[in-house]
Phi, psi and omega in degrees: 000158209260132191248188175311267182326285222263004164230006187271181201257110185268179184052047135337071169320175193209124149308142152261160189285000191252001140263150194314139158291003177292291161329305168273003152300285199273004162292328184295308182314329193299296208289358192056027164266137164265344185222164161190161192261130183279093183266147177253158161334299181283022150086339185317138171282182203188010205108200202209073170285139148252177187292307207286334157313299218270323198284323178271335178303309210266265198308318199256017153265354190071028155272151185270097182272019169255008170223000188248130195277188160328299176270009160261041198229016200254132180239109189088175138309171173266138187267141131252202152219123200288157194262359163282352196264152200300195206250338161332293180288332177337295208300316189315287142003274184293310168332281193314264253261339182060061169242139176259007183201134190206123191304156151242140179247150166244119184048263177238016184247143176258144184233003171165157150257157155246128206254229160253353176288354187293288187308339188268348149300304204273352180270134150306142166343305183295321187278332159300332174265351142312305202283295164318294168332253153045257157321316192278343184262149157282000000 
């Protein structure tokens, strides 16, 4: 079966959590990206900001998004995927987890995301449509 590594997106930038969301506003336009992964200092993956984090979190709270950072927007661990593991656990993953994007780690480096239009290539129908299903409910 078709794996992490042979359907993610490589080269995967990274916000740090200590800039601004302004910054990561204007890194998602640079790259034509919606997300990027919330990196620490200590190189640790740390979350996952998205445009829709910054328009509701940030703007549509009345935060100032040239002072409020990254990592205060960072929730949890990070749901990942190992980049050996099949389009199963994906799916598996992003269903459980209800996420649409999901980093990939190789040991301890992140080497890409996958996203869920990724998995829905690599998937049969029926399980895509599980999956979109899923995703879709709140």
């Amino acid at each position: 079966m078709t794996t992490a590594r042979e359907i993610m997106t490589p080269g995967t930038e990274c916000i740090g959590a200590d800039e601004t969301v302004l910054v990561a506003a204007r890194k998602m336009t640079e790259l034509g990206v919606g997300a990027l992964p919330i990196c620490g200092t200590d190189n640790k993956l740390k979350g996952m900001l998205t445009d829709r984090d910054i328009v509701v979190k940030v703007l549509g709270a009345g935060k100032d998004p040239a002072q409020t950072t990254a990592g205060e927007l960072a929730q949890g661990e990070a749901v990942t995927i190992g980049a050996d593991d099949d389009a199963g656990e994906i799916l598996r993953t992003m269903t459980s987890h209800k996420v649409r994007r999901l980093p990939v780690i190789d040991g301890h480096d992140l080497v890409g995301i996958v996203a869920q239009a990724d998995v829905a290539r690599a998937l049969p129908d029926p399980q895509v449509g599980d999956l979109l299903e899923a995703l879709s409910t709140d």
